[in-house]
C-alpha positions as CSV (number, residue, x, y, z in Angstrom):
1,X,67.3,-61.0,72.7
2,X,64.1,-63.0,73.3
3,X,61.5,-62.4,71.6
4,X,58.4,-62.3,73.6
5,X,54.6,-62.4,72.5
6,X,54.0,-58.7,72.9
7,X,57.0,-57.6,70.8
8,X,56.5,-60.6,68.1
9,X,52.4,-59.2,67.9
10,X,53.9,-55.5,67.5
11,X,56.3,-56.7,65.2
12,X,53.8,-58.2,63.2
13,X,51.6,-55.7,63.1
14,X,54.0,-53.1,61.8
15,X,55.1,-55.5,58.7
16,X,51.4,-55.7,57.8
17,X,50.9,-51.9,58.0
18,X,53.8,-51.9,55.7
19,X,53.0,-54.1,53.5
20,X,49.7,-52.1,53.2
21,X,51.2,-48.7,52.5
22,X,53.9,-50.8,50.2
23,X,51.0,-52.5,48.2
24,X,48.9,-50.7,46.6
25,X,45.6,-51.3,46.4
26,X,45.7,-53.5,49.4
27,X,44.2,-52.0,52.2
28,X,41.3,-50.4,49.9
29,X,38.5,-52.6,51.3
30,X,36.0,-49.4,51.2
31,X,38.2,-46.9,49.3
32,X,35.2,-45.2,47.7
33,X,33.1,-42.7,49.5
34,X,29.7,-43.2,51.9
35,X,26.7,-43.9,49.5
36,X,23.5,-43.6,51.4
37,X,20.2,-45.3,49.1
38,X,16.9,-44.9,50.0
39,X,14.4,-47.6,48.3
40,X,11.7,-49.9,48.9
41,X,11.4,-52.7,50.4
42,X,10.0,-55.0,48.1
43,X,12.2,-53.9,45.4
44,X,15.3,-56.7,44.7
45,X,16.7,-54.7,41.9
46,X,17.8,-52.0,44.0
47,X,19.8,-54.5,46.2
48,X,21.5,-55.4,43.0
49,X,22.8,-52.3,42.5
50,X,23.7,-51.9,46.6
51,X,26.0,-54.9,45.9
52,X,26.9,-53.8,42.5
53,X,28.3,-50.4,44.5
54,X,29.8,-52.3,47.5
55,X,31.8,-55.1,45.1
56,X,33.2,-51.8,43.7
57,X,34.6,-50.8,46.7
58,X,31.7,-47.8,47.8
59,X,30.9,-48.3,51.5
60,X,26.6,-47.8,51.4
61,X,24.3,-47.5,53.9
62,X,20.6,-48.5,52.8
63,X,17.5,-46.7,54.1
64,X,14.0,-48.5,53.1
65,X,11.4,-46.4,53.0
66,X,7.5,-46.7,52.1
67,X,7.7,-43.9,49.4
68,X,10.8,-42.8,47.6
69,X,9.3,-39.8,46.1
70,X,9.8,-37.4,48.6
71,X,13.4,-38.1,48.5
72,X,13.6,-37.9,44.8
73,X,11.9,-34.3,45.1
74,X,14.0,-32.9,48.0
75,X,17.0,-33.7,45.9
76,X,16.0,-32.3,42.8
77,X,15.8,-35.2,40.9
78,X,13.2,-33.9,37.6
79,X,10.4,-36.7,37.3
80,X,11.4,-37.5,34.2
81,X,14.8,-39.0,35.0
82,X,13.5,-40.9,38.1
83,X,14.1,-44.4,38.4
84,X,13.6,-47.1,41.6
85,X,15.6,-45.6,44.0
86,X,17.8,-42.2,44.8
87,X,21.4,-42.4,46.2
88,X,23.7,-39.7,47.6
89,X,27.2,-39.2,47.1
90,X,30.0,-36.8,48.3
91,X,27.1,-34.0,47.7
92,X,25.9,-35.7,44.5
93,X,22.4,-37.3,43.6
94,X,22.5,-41.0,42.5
95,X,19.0,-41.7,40.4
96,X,18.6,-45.3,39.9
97,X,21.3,-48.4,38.4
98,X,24.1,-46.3,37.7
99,X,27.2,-48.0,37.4
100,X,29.9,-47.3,39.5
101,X,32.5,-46.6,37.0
102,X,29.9,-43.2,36.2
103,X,29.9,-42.5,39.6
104,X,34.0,-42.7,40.3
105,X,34.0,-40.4,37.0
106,X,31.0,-38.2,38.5
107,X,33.6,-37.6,41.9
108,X,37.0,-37.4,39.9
109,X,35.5,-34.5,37.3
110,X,33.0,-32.4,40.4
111,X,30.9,-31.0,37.4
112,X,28.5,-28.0,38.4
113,X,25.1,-30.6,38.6
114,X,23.0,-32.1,40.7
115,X,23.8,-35.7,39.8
116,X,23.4,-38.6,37.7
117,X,20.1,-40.8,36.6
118,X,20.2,-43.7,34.4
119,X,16.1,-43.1,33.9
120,X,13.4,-45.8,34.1
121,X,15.2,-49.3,35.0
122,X,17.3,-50.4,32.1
123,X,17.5,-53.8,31.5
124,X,21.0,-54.5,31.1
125,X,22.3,-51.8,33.9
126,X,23.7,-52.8,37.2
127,X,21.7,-54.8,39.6
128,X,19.0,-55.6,36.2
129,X,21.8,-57.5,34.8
130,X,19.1,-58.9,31.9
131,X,22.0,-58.9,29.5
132,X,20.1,-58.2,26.8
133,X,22.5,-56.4,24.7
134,X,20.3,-53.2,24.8
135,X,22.4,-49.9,25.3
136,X,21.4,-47.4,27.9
137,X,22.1,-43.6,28.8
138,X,23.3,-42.5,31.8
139,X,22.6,-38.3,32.4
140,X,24.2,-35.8,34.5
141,X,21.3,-33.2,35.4
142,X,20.5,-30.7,37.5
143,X,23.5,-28.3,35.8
144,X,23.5,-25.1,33.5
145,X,22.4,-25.9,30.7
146,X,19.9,-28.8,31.5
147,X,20.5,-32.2,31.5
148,X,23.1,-33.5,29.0
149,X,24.5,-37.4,28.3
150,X,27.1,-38.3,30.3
151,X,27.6,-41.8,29.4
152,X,26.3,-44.5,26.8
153,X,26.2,-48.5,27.6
């Protein structure tokens, strides 16, 4: 049988769908869910974090905007746990450099909140990355109960 360049293209194409499916983790370019950040445009931090989120496989779509605040109030996010900018996730509020790993835990667990803030900008958070060996919190708020730790770094 010859083989001709439509049938060796199809063929090729059904071993590298294979090998996807037979590989896992392979084809997980932008396995994590839609992240949508709004922030300013002056501040680099926050693009720190953008990356921080997209190297760990979250697919984000950035909105600059002049003032944050509004966003951070029509989300519920209480004043004192506000940070540089405010993300949303799968239903979830995102306030400020928290790191992925909080987030995938935040999505895998669906606790009864509004979201997670690591407050103010910690220094040694994602997208600071100051590594200056200070520990930060990372809360879950918005939930009966008021807010609560959800993670120390």
């Amino acid at each position: 049988m010859v083989m001709t360049r439509r049938r060796a293209l199809a063929a090729g194409v059904l071993s590298l769908a294979a090998l996807i499916v037979a590989v896992p983790g392979l084809g997980r370019a932008a396995a994590g869910p839609a992240v949508t950040v709004w922030k300013a445009a002056s501040c680099e931090c926050c693009e720190g974090w953008v990356r921080h989120m997209r190297e760990a496989g979250f697919g984000v779509t950035v909105r600059v905007v002049d003032d944050v605040e509004p966003v951070k109030r029509a989300n519920g996010v209480p004043e004192a746990l506000d940070s540089c900018h405010t993300a949303l996730v799968d239903g979830y509020v995102v306030e400020g450099h928290v790191p992925a790993s909080d987030v995938r835990r935040l999505l895998s667990e669906r606790p009864q909140a509004k979201g997670l803030s690591a407050p103010g900008m910690p220094q040694d958070a994602p997208g600071m990355d100051m590594r200056t060996g200070q520990s930060y919190e990372v809360v879950l708020f918005g939930g009966a109960g008021g807010a609560r730790l959800f993670a120390r770094h």
